[in-house]
BABANU-922648 format. One record per atom (N, C-alpha, C): residue in three letters; atom name; x, y, z; residue number from 1. Coordinates in Angstrom, 1 decimal, padded with zeros to 4 digits, always signed. Each point is the difference from the previous one (the first is absolute). Layout:
% BABANU-922648
+---------+-------+--------+--------+--------+-----+
! residuo ! atomo !     c1 !     c2 !     c3 ! num !
+---------+-------+--------+--------+--------+-----+
!     ALA !    CA !      X !      Y !      Z ! NUM !
...
+---------+-------+--------+--------+--------+-----+
END
This chain:
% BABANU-922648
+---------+-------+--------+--------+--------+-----+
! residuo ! atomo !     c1 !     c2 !     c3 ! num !
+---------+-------+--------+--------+--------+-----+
!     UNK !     N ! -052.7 ! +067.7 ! +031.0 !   1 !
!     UNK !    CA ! +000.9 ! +000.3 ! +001.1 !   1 !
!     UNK !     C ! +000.8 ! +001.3 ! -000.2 !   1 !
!     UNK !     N ! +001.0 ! -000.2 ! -000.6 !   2 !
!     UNK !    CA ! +000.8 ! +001.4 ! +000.1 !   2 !
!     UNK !     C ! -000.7 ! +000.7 ! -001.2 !   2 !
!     UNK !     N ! -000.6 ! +000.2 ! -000.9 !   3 !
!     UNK !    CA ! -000.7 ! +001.3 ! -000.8 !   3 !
!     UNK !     C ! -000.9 ! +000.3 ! +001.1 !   3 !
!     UNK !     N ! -000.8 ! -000.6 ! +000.5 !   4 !
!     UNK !    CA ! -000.9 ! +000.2 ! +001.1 !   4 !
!     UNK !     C ! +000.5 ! +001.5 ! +001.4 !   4 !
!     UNK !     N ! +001.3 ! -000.8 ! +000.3 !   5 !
!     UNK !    CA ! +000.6 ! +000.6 ! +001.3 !   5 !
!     UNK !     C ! +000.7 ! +000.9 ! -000.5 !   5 !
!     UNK !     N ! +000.8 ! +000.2 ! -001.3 !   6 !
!     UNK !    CA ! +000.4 ! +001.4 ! +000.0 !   6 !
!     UNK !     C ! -000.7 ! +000.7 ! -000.1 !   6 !
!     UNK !     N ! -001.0 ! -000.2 ! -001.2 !   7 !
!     UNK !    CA ! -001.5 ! +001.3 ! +000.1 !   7 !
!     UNK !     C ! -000.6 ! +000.2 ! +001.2 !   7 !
!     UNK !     N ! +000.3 ! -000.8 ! +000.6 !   8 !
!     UNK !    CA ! -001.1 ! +000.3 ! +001.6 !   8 !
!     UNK !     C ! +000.8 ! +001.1 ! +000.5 !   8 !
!     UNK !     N ! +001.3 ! -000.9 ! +000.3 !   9 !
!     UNK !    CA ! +000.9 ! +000.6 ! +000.7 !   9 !
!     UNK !     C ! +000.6 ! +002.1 ! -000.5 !   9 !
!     UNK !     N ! +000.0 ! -000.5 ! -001.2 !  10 !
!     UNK !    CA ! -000.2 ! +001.4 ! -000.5 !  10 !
!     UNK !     C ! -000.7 ! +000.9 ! +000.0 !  10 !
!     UNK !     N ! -000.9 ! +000.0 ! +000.2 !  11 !
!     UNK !    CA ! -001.4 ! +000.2 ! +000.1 !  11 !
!     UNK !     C ! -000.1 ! +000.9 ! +001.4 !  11 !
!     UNK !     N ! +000.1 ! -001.1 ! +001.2 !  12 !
!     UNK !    CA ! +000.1 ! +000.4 ! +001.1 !  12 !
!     UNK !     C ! +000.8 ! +001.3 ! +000.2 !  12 !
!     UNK !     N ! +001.3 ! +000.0 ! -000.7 !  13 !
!     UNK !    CA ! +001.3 ! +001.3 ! +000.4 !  13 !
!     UNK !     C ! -000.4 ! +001.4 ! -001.4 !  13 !
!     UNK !     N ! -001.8 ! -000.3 ! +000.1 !  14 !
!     UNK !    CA ! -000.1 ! +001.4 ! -001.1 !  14 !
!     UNK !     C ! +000.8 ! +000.0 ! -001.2 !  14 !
!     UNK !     N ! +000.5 ! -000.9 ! -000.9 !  15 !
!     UNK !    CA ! +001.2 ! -000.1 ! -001.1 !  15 !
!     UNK !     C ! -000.9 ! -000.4 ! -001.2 !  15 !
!     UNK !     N ! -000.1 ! +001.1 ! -000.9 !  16 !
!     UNK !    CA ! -000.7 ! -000.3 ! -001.3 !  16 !
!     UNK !     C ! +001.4 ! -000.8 ! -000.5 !  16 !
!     UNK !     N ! -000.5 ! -001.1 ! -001.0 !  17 !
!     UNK !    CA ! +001.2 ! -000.4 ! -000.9 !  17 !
!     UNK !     C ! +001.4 ! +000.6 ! -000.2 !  17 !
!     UNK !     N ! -000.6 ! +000.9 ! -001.0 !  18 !
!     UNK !    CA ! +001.2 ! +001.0 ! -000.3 !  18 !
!     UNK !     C ! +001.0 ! +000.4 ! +001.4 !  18 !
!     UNK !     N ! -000.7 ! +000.4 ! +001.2 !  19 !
!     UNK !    CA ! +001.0 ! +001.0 ! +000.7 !  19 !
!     UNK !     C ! +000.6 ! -001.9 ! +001.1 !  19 !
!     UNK !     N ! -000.4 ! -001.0 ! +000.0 !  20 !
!     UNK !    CA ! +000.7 ! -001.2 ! +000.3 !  20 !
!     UNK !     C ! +000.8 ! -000.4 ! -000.9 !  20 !
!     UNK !     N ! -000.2 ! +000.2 ! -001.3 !  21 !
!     UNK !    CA ! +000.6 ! -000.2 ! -001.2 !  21 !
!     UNK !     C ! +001.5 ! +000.9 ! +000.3 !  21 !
!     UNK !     N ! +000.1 ! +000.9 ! +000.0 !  22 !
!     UNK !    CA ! +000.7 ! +001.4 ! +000.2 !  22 !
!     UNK !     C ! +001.3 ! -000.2 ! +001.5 !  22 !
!     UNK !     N ! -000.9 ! -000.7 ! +001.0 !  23 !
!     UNK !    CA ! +000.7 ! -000.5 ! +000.3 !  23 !
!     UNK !     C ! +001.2 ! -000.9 ! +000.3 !  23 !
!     UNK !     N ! -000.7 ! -000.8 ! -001.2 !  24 !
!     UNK !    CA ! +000.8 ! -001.7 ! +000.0 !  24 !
!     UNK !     C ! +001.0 ! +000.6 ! -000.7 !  24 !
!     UNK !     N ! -000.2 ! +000.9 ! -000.8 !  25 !
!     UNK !    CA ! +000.8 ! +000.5 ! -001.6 !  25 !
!     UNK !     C ! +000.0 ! -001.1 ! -001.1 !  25 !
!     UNK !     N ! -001.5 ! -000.1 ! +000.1 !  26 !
!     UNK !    CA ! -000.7 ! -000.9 ! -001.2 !  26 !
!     UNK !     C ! -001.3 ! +000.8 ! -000.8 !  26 !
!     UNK !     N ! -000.4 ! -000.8 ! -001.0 !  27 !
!     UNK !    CA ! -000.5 ! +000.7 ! -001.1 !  27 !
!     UNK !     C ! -001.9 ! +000.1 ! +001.0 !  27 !
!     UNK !     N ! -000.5 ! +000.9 ! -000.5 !  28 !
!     UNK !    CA ! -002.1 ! -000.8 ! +001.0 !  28 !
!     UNK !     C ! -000.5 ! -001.2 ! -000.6 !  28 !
!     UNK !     N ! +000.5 ! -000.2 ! -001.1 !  29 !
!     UNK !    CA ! +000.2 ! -001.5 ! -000.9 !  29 !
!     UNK !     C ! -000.4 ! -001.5 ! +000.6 !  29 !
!     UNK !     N ! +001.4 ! +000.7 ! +000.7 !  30 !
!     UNK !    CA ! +000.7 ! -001.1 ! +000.6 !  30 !
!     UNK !     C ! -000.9 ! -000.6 ! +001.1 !  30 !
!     UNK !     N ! -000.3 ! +000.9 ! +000.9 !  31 !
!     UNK !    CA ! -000.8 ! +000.1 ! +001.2 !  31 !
!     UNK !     C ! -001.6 ! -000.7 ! -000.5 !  31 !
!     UNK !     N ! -000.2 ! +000.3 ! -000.8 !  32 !
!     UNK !    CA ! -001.4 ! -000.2 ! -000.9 !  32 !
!     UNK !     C ! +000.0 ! -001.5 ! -000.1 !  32 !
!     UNK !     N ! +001.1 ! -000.8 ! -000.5 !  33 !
!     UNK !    CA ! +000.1 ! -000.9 ! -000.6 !  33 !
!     UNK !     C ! +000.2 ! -000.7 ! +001.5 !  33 !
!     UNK !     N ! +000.8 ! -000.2 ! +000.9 !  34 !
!     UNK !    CA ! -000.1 ! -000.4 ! +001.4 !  34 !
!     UNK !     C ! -001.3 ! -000.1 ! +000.4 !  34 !
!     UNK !     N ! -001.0 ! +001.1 ! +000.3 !  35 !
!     UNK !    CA ! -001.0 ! -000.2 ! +000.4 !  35 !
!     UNK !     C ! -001.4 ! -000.7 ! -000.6 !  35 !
!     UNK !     N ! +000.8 ! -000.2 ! -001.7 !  36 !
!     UNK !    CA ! -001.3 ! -000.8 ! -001.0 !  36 !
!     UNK !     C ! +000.4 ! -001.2 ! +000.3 !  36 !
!     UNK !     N ! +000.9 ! -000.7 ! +000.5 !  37 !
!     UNK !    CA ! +001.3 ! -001.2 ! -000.2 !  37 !
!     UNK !     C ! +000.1 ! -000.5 ! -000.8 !  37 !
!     UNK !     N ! +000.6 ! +001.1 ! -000.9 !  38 !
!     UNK !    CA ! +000.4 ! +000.0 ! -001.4 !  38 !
!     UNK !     C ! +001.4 ! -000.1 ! -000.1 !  38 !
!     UNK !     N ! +000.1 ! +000.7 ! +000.7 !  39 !
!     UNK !    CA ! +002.1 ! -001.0 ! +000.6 !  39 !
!     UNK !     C ! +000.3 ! +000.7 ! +001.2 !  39 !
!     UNK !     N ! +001.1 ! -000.9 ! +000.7 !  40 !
!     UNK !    CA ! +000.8 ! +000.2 ! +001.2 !  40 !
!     UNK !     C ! +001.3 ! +000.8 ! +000.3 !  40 !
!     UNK !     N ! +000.1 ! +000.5 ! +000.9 !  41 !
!     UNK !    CA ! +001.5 ! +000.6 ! +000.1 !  41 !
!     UNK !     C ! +000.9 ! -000.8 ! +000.2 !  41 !
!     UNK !     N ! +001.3 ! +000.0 ! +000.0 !  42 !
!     UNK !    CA ! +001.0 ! -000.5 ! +000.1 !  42 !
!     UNK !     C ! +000.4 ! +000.1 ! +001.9 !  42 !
!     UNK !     N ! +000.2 ! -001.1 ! +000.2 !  43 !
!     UNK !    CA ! +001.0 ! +000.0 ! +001.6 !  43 !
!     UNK !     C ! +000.2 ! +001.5 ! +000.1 !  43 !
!     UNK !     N ! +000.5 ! +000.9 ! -000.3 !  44 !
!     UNK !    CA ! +000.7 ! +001.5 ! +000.8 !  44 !
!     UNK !     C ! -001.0 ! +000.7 ! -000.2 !  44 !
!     UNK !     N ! -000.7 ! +000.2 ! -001.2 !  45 !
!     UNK !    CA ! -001.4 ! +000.5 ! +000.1 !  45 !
!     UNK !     C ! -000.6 ! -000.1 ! +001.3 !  45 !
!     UNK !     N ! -000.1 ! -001.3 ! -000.1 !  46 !
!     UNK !    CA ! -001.3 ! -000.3 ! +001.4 !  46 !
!     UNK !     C ! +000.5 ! +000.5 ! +000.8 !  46 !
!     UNK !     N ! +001.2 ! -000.1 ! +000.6 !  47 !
!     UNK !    CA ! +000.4 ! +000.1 ! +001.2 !  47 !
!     UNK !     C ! -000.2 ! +002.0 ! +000.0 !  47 !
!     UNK !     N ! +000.5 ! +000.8 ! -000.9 !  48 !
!     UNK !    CA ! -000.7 ! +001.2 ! -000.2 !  48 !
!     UNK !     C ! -001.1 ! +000.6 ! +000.2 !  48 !
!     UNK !     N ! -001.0 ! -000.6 ! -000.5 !  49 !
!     UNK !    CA ! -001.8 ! -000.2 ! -000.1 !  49 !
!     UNK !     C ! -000.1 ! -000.3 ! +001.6 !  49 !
!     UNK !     N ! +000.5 ! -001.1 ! +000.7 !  50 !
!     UNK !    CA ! -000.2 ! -000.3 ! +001.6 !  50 !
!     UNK !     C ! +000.1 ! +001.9 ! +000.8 !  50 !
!     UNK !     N ! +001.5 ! -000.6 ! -000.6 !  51 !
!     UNK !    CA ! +000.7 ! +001.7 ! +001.0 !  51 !
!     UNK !     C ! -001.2 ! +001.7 ! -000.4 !  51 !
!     UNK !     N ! +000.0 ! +000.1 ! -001.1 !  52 !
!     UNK !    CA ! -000.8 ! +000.9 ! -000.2 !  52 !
!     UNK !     C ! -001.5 ! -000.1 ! +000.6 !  52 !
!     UNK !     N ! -000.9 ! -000.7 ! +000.0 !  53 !
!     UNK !    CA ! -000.9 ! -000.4 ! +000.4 !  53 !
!     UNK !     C ! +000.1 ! -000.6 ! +001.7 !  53 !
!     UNK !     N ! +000.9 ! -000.3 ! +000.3 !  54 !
!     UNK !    CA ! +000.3 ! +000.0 ! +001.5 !  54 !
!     UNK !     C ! -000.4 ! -001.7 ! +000.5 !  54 !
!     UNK !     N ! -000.1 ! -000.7 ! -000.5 !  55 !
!     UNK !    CA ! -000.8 ! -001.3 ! +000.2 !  55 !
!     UNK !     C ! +001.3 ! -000.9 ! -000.2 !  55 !
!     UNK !     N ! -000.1 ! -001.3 ! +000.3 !  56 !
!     UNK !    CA ! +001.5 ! -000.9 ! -000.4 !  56 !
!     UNK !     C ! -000.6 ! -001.0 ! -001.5 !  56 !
!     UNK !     N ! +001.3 ! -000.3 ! -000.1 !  57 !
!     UNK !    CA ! -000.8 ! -001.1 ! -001.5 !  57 !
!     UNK !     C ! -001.2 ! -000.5 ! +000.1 !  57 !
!     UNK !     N ! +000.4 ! -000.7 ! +001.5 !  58 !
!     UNK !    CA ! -000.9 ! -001.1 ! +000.3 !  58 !
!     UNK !     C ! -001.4 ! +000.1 ! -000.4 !  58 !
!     UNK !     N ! -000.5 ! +001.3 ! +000.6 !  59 !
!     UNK !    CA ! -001.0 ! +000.9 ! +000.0 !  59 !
!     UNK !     C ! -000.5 ! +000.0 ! -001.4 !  59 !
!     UNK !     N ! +000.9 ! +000.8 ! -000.8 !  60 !
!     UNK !    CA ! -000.3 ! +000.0 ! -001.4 !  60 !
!     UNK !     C ! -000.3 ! -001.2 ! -000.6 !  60 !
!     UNK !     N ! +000.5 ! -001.2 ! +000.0 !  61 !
!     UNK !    CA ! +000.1 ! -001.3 ! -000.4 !  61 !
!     UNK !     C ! -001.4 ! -000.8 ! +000.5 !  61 !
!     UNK !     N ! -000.4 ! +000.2 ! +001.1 !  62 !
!     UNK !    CA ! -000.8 ! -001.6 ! +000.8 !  62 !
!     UNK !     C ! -001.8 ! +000.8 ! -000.4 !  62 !
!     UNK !     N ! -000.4 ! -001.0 ! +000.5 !  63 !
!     UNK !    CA ! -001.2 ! +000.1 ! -001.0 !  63 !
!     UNK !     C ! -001.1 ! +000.4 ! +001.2 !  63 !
!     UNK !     N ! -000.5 ! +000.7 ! -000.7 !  64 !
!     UNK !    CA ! -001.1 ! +000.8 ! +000.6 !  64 !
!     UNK !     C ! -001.3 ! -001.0 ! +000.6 !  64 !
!     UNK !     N ! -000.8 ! -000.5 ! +001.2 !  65 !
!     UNK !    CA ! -000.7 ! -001.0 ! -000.5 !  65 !
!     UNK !     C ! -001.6 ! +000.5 ! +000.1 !  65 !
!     UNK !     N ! -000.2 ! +001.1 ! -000.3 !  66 !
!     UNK !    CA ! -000.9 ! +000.9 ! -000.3 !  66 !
!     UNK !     C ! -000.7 ! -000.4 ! -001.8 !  66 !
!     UNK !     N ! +001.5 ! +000.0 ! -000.8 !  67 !
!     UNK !    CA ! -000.4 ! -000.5 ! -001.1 !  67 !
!     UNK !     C ! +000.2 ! -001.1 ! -000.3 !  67 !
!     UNK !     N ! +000.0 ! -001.3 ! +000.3 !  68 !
!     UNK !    CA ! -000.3 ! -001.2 ! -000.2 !  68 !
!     UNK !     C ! -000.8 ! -001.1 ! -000.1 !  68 !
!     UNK !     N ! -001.1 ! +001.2 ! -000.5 !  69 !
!     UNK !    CA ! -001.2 ! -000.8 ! -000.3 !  69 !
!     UNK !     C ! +000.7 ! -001.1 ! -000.6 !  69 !
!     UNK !     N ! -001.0 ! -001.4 ! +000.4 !  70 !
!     UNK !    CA ! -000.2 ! -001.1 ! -001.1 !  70 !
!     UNK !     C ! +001.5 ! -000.7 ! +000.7 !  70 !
!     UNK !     N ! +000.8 ! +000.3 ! +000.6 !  71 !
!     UNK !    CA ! +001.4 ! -000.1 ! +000.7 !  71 !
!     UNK !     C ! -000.1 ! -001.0 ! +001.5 !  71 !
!     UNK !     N ! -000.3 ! -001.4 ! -000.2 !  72 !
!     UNK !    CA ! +000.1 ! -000.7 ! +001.0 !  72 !
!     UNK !     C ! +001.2 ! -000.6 ! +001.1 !  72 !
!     UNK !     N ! -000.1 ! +000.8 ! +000.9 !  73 !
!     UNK !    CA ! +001.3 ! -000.9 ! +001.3 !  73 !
!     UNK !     C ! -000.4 ! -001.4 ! +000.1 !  73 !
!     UNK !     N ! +001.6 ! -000.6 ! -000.3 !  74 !
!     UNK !    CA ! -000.4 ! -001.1 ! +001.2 !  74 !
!     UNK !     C ! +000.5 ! -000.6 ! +001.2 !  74 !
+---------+-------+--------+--------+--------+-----+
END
């Protein structure tokens, strides 16, 4: 879900790590470790990561259902 949608989302606005990184005024680390979901940002983070990237939490948060293989509705 959200490693998925920031990288996409990042992706989308031309933003190598670093220069998203650069804007959060975070390390490319950090960004790296988000997109492996190797850990999460904190509440103000996100809400930053939304704003910069232009999308709302929601967006960043809900799950893509492109990747849910194996992922049954009922």
């Amino acid at each position: 879900m959200f490693q998925h949608n920031v990288k996409k989302y990042r992706k989308a606005k031309h933003l190598s790590q670093e220069d998203f990184a650069m804007k959060l005024s975070v390390v490319r680390q950090a960004v790296s470790k988000w997109e492996k979901g190797s850990s999460l940002p904190d509440i103000q983070m996100l809400l930053k990561i939304a704003e910069v990237l232009g999308v709302s939490v929601n967006e960043l948060l809900s799950r893509d259902d492109s990747s849910t293989e194996g992922y049954k509705k009922m």
